[in-house]
C-alpha positions in Angstrom: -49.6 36.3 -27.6 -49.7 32.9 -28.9 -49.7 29.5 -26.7 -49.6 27.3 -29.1 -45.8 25.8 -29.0 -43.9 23.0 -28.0 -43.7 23.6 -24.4 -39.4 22.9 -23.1 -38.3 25.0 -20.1 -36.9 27.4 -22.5 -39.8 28.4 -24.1 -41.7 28.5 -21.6 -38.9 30.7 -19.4 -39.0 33.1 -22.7 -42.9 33.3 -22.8 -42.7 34.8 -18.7 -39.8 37.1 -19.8 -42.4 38.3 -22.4 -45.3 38.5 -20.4 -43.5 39.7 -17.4 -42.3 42.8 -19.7 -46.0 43.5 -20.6 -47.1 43.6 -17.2 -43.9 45.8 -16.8 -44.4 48.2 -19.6 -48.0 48.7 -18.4 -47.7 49.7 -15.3 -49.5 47.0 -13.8 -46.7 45.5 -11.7 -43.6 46.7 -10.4 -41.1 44.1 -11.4 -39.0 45.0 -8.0 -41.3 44.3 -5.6 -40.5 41.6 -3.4 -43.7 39.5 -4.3 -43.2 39.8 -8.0 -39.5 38.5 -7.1 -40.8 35.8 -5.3 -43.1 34.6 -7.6 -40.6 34.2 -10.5 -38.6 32.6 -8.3 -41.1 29.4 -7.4 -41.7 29.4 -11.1 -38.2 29.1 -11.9 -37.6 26.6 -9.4 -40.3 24.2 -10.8 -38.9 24.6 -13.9 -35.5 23.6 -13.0 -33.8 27.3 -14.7 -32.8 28.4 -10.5 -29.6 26.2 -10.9 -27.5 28.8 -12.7 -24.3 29.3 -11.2 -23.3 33.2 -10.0 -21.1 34.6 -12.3 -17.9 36.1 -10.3 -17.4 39.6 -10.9 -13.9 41.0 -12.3 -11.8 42.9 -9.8 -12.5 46.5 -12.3 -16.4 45.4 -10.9 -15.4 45.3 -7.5 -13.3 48.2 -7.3 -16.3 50.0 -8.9 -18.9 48.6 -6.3 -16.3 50.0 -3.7 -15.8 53.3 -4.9 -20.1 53.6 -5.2 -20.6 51.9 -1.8 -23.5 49.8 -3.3 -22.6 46.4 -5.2 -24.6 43.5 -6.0 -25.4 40.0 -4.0 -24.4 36.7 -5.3 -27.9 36.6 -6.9 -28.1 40.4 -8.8 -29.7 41.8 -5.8 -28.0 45.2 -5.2 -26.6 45.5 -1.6 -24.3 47.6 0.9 -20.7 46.1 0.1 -20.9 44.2 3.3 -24.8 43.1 3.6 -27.0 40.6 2.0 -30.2 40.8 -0.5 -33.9 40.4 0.8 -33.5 36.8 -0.6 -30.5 36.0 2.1 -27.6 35.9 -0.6 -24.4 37.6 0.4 -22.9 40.3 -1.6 -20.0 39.1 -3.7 -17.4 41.1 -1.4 -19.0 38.8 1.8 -19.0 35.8 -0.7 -15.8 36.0 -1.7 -14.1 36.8 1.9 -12.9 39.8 1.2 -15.4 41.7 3.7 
C-alpha cells in the first residue's frame, strides 16, 4: 500500500476503509467488535467525517424492520425495534416517535 499522497480527510478516510478491509479479509480483526467500532469512531471524529447526518429510512424499511423484529439505530447499529445500539443511539422507530 502506498503512503505517498496528498493527505485531505478523504483520502485519508479511503486509506482506513482499505486497510480496515485487509485486516478484515485476514482474519485478524473482527470489524464488529465493539473496540474495533470504537476505534474508527475517535478516528473519524478527529478527522471531522462523524458529522454525517442519519439518513431516514422509507416507511417500505420500517414496515420491513417490523415484520423481522430487528431494525437498525440512528447510527446503522442493528437493534430490537424499540432499543438502542451499544453506542447509545436510538433505533429509528424510538427516533422517530413512533415507539
Amino acid at each position: 500500500m502506498d503512503l505517498t499522497f496528498s493527505v485531505n480527510k478523504q483520502n485519508l478516510s479511503d486509506l482506513l476503509d482499505k486497510w480496515e478491509k485487509a485486516v478484515y479479509e485476514d482474519g485478524f480483526m473482527d470489524t464488529h467488535r465493539p473496540e474495533t467500532q470504537l476505534i474508527r469512531d475517535k478516528i473519524d471524529a478527529r478527522l471531522g467525517l462523524d458529522k454525517k447526518e442519519p439518513v431516514k429510512p422509507e416507511m417500505w424499511q420500517l414496515e420491513e424492520w417490523l415484520m423481522d423484529g430487528v431494525c437498525e439505530a440512528t447510527d446503522g447499529c442493528r437493534v430490537e425495534p424499540d432499543g438502542r445500539c451499544q453506542h447509545g443511539k436510538p433505533s429509528w422507530f424510538l427516533a422517530l416517535g413512533l415507539i
